[in-house]
N, C-alpha and C positions, 0 to 999 in steps of 0.2 A: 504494500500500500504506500503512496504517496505522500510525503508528509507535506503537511501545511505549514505554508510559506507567509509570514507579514513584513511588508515593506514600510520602513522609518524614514520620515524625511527631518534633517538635521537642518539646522545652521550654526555656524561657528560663529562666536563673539569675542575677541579680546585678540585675534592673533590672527595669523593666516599660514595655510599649509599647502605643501605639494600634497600630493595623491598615493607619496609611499610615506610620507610620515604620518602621513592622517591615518593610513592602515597602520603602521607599527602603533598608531595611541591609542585607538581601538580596539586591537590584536591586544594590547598589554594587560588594557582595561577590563576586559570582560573576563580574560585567564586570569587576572588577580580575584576578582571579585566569585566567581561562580570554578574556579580551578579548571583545568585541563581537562577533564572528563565532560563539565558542565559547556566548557567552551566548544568542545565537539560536537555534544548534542544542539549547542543552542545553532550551529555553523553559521554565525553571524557574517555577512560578505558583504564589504562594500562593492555597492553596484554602480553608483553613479556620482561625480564629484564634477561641481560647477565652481570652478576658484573665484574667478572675478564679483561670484554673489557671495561664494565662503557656505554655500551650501552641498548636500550631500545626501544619498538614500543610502541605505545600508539595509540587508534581507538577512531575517531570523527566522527559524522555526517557532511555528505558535506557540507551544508546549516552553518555551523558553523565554518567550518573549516580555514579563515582568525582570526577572532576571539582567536581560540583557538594555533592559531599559534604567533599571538601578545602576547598571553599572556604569552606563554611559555617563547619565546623573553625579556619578562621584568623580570626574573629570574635574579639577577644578585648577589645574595649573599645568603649564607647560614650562621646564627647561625657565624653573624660576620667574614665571612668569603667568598672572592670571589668565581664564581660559574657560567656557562657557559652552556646551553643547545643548540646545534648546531644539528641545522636541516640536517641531511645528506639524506634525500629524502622522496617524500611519492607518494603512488599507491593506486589503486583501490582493490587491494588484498593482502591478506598476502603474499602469496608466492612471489609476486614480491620485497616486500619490502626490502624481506632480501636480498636481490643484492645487497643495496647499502654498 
């Protein structure tokens, strides 16, 4: 069976990133918060990254998806520096996502 998928649409506040560090702060954050096991289940995957807005979609498994949104949540600095991931919506599919 096919697991279900929800798509998160972010924006970044306080900094700006390329498209491999935004996955390593991602990547870090969610294996800290939920560990290596919970991080495979949740297979959190940046899908989509618009620098010049500082926004971005990231796709979780349903079953994870509290999880991977706390964890996002406890981001709150970069490399000494504050740093802001603000949930601005999430759907069942990509296309809806980008409405918000």
């Amino acid at each position: 069976m096919k697991a279900k998928k929800r798509y998160l649409s972010y924006k970044i506040e306080g900094q700006t990133f390329d498209e491999k560090t935004l996955k390593t702060v991602l990547r870090k954050a969610v294996s800290r918060f939920i560990g290596e096991m919970g991080s495979s289940e949740a297979n959190a995957k940046l899908i989509a990254f618009n620098a010049p807005t500082n926004e971005f979609v990231l796709r979780c498994a349903t079953d994870q998806l509290e999880q991977v949104i706390a964890a996002i949540a406890l981001i709150t600095s970069y490399n000494s520096k504050p740093l802001a991931l603000r949930l601005q919506g999430m759907s069942g599919s990509i296309k809806h996502v980008w409405s918000y």
